[in-house]
N, C-alpha and C positions, 0 to 999 in steps of 0.2 A: 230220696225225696227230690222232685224236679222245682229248680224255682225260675226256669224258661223255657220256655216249650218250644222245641225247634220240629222242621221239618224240615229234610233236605239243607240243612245247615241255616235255617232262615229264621230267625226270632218271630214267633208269632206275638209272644205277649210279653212286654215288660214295664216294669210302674215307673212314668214318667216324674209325677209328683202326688203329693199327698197333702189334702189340706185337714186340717181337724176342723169341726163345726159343732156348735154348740148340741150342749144333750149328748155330749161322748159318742157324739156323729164322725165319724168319718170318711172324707172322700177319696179312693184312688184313684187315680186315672195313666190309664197303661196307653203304650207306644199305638196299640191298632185303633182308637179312638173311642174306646170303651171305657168307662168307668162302671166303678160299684162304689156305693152307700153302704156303710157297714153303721150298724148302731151296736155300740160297745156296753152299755150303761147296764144290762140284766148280766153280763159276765164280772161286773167290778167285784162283786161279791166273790168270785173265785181265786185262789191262788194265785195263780197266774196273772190275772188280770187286775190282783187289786192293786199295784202300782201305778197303775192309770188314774187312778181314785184324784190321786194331786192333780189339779188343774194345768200347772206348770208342766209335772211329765205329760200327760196327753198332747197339749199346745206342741211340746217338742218334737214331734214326729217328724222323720226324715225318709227317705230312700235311697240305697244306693241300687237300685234298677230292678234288685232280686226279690228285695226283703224291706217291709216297712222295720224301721228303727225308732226304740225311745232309747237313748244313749247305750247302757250296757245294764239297765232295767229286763229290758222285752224287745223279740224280734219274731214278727212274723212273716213267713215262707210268701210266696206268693198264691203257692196251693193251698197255705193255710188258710188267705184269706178267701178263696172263690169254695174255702169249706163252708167256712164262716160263713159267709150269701147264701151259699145251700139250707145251709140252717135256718134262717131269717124267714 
């Protein structure tokens, strides 16, 4: 799985920060000056995603430039999320 896309050794995309927004919204916004709006709230129902359900874990999101983080909850890839956006 790729979670930075290089060309010629050159980072095209990397998630600078990430803010959560109400409605289990979230914003990434990567290094090229792109962002994407993920709405999370139709996956909390799932496995995976029902740890977000807490208010507290979703607020807590992080990044370290690859992968959005909720502590050691849930991490998603950076290709995970421009899947996510395909879906949407």
């Amino acid at each position: 799985m790729v979670d930075l896309f290089f060309i010629g050794g050159v980072v095209l995309n990397q998630i600078i920060r990430v803010a959560p927004r109400e409605h289990y919204c979230l914003e990434v916004y990567l290094k090229n000056g792109s962002s994407l709006l993920l709405n999370l709230e139709s996956r909390l129902h799932t496995v995976r995603f029902s740890v977000l359900e807490d208010p507290a874990v979703f607020e807590s999101a992080e990044t370290d430039g690859s992968r959005v983080i909720w502590g050691r909850k849930l991490e998603l890839s950076l290709e995970e999320l421009f899947q996510l956006a395909r879906k949407e």
